[in-house]
FIRO-158816 format. One record per residue (C-alpha): residue number from 1; residue in one letter; z, x, y. Coordinates in pm, 1 decimal, m for minus. Layout:
! residues N
R   i aa       up     east    north
R NUM  a        Z        X        Y
...
***
This chain:
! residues 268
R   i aa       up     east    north
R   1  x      0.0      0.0      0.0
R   2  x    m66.2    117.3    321.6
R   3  x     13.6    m40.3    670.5
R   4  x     m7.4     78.5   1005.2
R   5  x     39.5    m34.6   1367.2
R   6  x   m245.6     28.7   1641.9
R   7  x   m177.7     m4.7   2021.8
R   8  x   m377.3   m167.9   2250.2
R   9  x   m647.8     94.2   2423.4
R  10  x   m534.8    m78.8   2758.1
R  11  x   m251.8   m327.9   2882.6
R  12  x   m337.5   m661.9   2871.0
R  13  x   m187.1  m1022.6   2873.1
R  14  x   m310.2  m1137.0   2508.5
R  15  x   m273.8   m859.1   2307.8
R  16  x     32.5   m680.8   2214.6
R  17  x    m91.6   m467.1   1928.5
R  18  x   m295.6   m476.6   1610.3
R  19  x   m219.1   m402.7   1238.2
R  20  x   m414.6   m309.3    940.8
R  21  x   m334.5   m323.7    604.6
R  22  x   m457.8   m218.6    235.5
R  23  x   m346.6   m308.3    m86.5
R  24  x   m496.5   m154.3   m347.9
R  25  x   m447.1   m224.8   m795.7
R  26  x   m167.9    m61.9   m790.2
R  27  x     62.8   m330.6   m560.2
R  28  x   m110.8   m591.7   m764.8
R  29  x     12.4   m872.6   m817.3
R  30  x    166.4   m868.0   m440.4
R  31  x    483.3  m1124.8   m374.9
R  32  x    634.6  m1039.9    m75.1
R  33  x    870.7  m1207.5    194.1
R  34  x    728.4  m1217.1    545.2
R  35  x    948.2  m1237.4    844.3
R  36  x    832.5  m1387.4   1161.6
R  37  x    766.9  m1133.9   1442.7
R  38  x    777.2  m1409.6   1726.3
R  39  x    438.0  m1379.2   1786.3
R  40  x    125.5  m1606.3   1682.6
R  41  x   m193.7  m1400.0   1531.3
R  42  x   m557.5  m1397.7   1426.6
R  43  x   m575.1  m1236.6   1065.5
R  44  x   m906.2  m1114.4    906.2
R  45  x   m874.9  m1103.4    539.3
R  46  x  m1079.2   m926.8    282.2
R  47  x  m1027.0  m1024.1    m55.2
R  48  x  m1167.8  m1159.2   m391.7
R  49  x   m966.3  m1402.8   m396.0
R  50  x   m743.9  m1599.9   m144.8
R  51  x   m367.7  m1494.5     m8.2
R  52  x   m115.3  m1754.7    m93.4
R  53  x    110.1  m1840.5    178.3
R  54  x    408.4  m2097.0     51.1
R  55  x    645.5  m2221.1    336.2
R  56  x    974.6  m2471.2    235.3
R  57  x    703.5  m2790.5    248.0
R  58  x    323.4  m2627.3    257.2
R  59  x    129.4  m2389.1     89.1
R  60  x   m191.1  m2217.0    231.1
R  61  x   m500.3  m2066.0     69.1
R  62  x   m615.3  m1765.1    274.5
R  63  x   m906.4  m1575.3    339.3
R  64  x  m1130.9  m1469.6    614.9
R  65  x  m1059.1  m1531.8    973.5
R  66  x   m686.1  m1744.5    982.4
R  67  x   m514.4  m1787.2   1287.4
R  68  x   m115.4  m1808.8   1230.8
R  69  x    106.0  m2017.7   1445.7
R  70  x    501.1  m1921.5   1526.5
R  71  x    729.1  m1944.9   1226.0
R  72  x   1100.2  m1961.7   1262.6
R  73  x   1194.9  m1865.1    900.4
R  74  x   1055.2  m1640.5    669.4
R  75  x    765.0  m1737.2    410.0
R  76  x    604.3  m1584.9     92.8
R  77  x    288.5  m1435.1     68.0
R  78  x    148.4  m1357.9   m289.8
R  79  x   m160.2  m1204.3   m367.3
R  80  x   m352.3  m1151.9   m686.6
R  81  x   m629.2   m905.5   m606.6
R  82  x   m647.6   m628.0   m383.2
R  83  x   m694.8   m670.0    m14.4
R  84  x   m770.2   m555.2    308.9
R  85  x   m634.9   m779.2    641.9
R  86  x   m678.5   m671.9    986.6
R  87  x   m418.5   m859.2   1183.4
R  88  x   m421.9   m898.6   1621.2
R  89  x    m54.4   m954.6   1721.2
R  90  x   m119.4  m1183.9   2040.5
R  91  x    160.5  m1254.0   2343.2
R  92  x    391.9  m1585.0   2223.7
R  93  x    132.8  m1737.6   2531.3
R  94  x   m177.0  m1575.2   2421.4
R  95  x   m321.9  m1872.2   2217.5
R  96  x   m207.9  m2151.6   2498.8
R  97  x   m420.7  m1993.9   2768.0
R  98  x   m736.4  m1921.5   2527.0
R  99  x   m710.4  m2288.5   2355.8
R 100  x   m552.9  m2503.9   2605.4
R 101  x   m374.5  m2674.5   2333.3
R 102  x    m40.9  m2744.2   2244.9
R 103  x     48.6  m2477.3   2046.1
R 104  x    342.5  m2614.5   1843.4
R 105  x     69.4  m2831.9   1633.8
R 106  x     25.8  m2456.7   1465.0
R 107  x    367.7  m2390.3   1379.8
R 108  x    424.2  m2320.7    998.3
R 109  x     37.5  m2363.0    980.2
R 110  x   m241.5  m2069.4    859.3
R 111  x   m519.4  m2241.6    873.4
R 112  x   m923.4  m2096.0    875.3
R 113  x  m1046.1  m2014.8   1268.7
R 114  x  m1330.7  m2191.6   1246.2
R 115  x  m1100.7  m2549.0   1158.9
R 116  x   m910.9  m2477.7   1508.6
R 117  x  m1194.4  m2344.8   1738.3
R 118  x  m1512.7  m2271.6   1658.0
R 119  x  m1614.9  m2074.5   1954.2
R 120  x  m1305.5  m1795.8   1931.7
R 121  x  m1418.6  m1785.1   1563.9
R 122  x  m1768.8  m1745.0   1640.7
R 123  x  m1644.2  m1449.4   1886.1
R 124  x  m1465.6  m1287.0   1669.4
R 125  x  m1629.5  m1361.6   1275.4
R 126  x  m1948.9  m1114.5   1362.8
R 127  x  m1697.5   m846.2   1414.0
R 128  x  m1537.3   m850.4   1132.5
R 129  x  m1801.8   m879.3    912.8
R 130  x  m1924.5   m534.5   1048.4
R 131  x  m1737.7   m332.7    793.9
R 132  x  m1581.1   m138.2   1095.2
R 133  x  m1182.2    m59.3   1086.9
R 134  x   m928.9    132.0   1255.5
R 135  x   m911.9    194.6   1648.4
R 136  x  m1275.1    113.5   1663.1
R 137  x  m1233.2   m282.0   1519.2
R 138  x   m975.8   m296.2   1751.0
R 139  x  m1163.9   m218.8   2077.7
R 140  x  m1427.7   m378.6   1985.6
R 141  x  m1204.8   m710.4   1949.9
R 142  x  m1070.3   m575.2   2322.5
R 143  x  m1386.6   m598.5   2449.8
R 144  x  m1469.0   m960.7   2299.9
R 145  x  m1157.0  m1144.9   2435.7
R 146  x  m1190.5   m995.2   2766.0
R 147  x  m1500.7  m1248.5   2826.5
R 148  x  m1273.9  m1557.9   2757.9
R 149  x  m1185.8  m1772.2   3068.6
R 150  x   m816.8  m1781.6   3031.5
R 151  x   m583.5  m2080.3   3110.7
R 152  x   m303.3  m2032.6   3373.9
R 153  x    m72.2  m2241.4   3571.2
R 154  x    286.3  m2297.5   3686.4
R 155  x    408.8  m2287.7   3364.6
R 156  x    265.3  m2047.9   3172.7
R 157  x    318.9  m1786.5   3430.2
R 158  x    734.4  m1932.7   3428.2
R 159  x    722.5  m1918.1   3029.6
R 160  x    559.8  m1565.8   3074.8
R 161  x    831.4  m1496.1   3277.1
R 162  x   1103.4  m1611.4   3050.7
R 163  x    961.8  m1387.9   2766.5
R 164  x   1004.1  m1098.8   2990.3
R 165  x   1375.4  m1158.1   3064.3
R 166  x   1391.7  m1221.8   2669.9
R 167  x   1270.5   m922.8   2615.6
R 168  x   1383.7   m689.1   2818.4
R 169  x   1727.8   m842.4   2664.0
R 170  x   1660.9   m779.0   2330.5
R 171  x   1763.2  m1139.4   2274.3
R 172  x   2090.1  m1087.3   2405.3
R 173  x   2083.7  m1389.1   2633.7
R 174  x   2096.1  m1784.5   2603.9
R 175  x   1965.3  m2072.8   2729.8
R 176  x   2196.0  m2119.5   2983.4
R 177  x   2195.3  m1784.7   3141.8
R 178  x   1827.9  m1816.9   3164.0
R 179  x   1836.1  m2170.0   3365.5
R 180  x   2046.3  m1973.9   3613.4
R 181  x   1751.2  m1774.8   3689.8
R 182  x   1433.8  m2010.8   3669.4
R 183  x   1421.0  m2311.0   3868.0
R 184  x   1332.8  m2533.0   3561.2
R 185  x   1561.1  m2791.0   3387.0
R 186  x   1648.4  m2745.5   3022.8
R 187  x   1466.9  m3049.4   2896.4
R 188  x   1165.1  m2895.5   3085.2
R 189  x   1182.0  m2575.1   2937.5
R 190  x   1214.5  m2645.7   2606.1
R 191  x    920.6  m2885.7   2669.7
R 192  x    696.4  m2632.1   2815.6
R 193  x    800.7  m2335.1   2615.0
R 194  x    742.9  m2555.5   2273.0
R 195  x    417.3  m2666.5   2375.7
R 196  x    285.9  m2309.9   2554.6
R 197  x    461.4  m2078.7   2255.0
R 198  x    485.3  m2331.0   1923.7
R 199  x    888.9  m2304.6   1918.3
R 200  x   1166.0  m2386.7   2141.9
R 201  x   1328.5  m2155.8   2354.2
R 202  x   1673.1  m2130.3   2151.2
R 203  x   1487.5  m2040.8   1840.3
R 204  x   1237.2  m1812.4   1985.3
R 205  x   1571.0  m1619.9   2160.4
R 206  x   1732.0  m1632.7   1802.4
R 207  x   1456.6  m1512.2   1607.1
R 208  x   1353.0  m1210.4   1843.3
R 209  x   1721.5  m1062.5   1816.9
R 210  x   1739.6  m1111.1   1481.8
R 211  x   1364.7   m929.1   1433.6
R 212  x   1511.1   m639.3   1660.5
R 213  x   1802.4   m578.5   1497.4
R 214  x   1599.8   m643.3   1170.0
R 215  x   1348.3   m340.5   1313.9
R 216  x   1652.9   m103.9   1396.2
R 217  x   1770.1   m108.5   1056.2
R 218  x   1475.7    m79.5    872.6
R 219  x   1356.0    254.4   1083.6
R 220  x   1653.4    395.6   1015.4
R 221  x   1795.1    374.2   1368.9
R 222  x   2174.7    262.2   1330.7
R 223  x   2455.7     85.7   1064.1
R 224  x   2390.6   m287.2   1030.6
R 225  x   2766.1   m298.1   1119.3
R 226  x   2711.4   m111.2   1464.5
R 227  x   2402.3   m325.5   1488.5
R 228  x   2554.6   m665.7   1468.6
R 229  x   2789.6   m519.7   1720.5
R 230  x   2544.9   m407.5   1933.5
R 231  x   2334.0   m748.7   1909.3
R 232  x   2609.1   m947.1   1983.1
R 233  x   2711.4  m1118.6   1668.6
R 234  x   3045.9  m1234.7   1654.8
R 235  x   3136.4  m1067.9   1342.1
R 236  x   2962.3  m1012.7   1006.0
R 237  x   3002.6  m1347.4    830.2
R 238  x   2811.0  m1465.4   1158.2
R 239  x   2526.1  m1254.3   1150.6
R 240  x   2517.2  m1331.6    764.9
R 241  x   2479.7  m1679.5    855.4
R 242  x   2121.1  m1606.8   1029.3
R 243  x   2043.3  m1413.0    780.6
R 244  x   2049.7  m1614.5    516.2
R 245  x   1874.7  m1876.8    772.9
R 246  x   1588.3  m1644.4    873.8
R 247  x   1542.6  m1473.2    494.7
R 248  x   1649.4  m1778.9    298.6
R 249  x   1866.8  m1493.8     81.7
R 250  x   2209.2  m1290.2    119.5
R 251  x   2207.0   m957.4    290.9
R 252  x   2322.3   m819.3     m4.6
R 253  x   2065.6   m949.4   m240.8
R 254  x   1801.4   m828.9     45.5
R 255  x   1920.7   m480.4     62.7
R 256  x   1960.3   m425.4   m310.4
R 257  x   1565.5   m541.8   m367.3
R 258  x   1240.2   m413.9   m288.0
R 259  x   1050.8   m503.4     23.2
R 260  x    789.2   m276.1     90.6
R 261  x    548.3   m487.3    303.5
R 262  x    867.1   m580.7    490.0
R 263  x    988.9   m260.1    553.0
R 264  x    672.8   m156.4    662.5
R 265  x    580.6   m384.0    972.5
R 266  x    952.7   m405.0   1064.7
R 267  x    944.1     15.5   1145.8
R 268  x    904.2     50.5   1478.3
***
């Protein structure tokens, strides 16, 4: 198996990186958990035959071009064959201001481009189909969602905003704290941030500092018991709690097993 990041050749506001990823006879069969990353994506996939992805009450065939929508809790993935995927890790906003759509009808959903919006797949199919990889797929995708007319207003520039303080947080921060700096209600930004991002405010904040302590750990970066201190948890049967809410599983059962995949996008 191999995986590996690839930045962005220049900053942009739909992009945030891309990923690529092989897995060759060896990894075969594949069943792996997959923990949200609080973004939505565009996945090209390469295979004989299609990726299973099972959520709690659906189960998706994929292969090709599949956009993914926000997820809140981890989901399996299970492949049978060998397979290549090319992933583009867009902005939570990123698919909101090239579909003008509300965003939350994704959520839990993988689902073929061309079902969703015909013209992004029609953009973006042809390049795939190249047989190009690497750096070079990924400018050229640069280069092809530069020419989209983007949607902007009032509130995707505030939910932008939001993200930022989110962010620059680590997801050390709560609703409340964040209505003390926006001039929004809370009714009205959990309406907007739903529709613009595909969850709600409160879970997007929980899942992010969950996935960042999550990322610390596995490169290797600090103790999950100075971690949950450092993320704010109120002790270790709390953070425990989300865990087995984001992983569906005890910590303990999750640090005794193997998660390649996992432990692979999660480095940082």
């Amino acid at each position: 198996m191999n995986f590996r990041y690839i930045e962005c050749t220049s900053t942009n506001q739909l992009v945030q990186n891309f990923y690529e990823l092989n897995v060759g006879d060896k990894r075969i069969p594949l069943s792996s958990k997959i923990l949200p990353t609080a973004q939505s994506h565009i996945l090209f996939i390469d295979t004989a035959s299609d990726l299973e992805t099972n959520f709690k009450n659906a189960t998706f065939k994929n292969k090709g071009v599949v956009i993914l929508g926000q997820s809140y809790k981890s989901y399996a993935l299970k492949a049978d064959e060998p397979f290549f995927a090319f992933g583009i890790n867009f902005h939570p906003t990123a698919l909101y201001k090239i579909l003008e759509t509300d965003i939350s009808k994704l959520t839990d959903k993988h689902i073929n481009l061309s079902q969703i919006n015909n013209k992004l797949f029609e953009l973006l199919e042809p390049i795939f189909k190249e047989n190009i990889k690497g750096e070079t797929l990924a400018e050229r995708i640069e280069i092809q969602l530069s020419k989209l007319d983007l949607y902007e207003s009032k509130n995707t520039i505030l939910v932008d905003d939001v993200i930022k303080v989110i962010y620059d947080k680590e997801g050390k921060i709560n609703v409340e704290e964040l209505l003390k700096l926006f001039p929004i209600s809370q009714k009205n930004l959990e309406i907007q941030f739903k529709k613009i991002v595909g969850l709600t405010p409160i879970k997007f904040i929980k899942l992010y500092k969950f996935l960042s302590l999550m990322k610390q750990y596995e490169s290797k970066k600090s103790t999950i018991a100075r971690l949950v201190d450092y993320y704010d948890y109120y002790d270790l049967s709390h953070f425990s709690k989300d865990f087995k809410l984001f992983m569906n599983q005890k910590p303990s059962d999750y640090f005794k097993s193997d998660n390649e995949l996992l432990n692979n996008y999660l480095k940082v």
